[in-house]
C-alpha positions as CSV (number, residue, x, y, z in Angstrom):
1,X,0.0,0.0,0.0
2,X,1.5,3.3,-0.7
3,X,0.9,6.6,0.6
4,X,0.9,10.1,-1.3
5,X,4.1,12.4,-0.1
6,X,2.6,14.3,2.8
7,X,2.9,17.8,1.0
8,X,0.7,16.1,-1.7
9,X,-2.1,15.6,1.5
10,X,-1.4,18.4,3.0
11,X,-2.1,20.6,0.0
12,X,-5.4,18.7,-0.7
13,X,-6.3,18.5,2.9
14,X,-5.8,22.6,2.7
15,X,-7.5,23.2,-0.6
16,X,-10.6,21.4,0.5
17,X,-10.0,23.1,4.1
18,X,-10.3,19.7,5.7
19,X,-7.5,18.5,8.8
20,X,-4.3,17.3,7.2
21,X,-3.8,15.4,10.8
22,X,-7.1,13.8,11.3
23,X,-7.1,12.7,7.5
24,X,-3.8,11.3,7.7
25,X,-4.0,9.5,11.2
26,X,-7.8,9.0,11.9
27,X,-9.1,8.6,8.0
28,X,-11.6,11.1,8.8
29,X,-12.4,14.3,6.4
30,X,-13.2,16.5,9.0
31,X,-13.9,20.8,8.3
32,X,-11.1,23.4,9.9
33,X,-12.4,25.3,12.8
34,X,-11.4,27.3,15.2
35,X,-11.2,25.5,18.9
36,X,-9.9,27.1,22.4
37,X,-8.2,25.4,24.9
38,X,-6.4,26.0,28.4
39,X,-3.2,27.7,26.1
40,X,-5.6,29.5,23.8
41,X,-6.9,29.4,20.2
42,X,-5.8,27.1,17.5
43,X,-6.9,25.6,14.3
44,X,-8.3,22.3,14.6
45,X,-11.0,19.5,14.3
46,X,-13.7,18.0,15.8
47,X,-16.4,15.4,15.5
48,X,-19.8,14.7,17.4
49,X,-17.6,13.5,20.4
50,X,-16.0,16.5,20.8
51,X,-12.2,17.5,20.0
52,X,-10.4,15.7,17.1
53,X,-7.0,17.1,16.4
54,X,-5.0,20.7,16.9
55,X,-3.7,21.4,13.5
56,X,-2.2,24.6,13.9
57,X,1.0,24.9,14.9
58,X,0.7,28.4,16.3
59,X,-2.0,29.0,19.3
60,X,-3.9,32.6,18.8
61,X,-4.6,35.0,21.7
62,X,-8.6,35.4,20.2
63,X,-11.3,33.4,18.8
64,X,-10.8,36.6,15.9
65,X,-6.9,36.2,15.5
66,X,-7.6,32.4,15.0
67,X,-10.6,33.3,12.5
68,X,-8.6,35.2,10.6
69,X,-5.4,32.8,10.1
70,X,-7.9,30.1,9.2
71,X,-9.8,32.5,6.8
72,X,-6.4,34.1,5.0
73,X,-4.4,30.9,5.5
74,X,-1.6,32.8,7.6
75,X,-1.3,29.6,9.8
76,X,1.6,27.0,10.0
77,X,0.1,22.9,9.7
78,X,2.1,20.5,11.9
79,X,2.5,17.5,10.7
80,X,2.9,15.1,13.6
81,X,1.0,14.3,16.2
């Protein structure tokens, strides 16, 4: 079984603004959204059991500043875990 290069998913999992983690490591296609935590605002997933993955590198200091990255793409993916 062989995988597409991980810039390959990435950039898909970006164009169709879908997690790049989750897809990868769960096999889910789940939508980008802002999500708060205890260290503050990142870019991430969930499903209807609550928090999926943080795909954001970066964590914002506002729901807005988070909105924004996700909206203009001015955020960094990590790509582990």
């Amino acid at each position: 079984m062989s995988h597409a290069p991980a810039s390959s998913v990435a950039t898909q999992a970006r164009a169709e603004s879908i997690g790049y983690l989750v897809l990868t490591y769960v096999g889910k296609r789940l939508p980008l959204q802002v999500r708060q935590s205890a260290a503050g605002h990142f870019i991430g997933t969930a499903d209807d059991n609550g928090p999926v993955s943080r795909e954001s590198v970066e964590y914002f200091r506002s729901y807005e500043a988070a909105e924004q990255a996700l909206s203009t793409g001015h955020w960094q993916q990590r790509l582990h875990p």
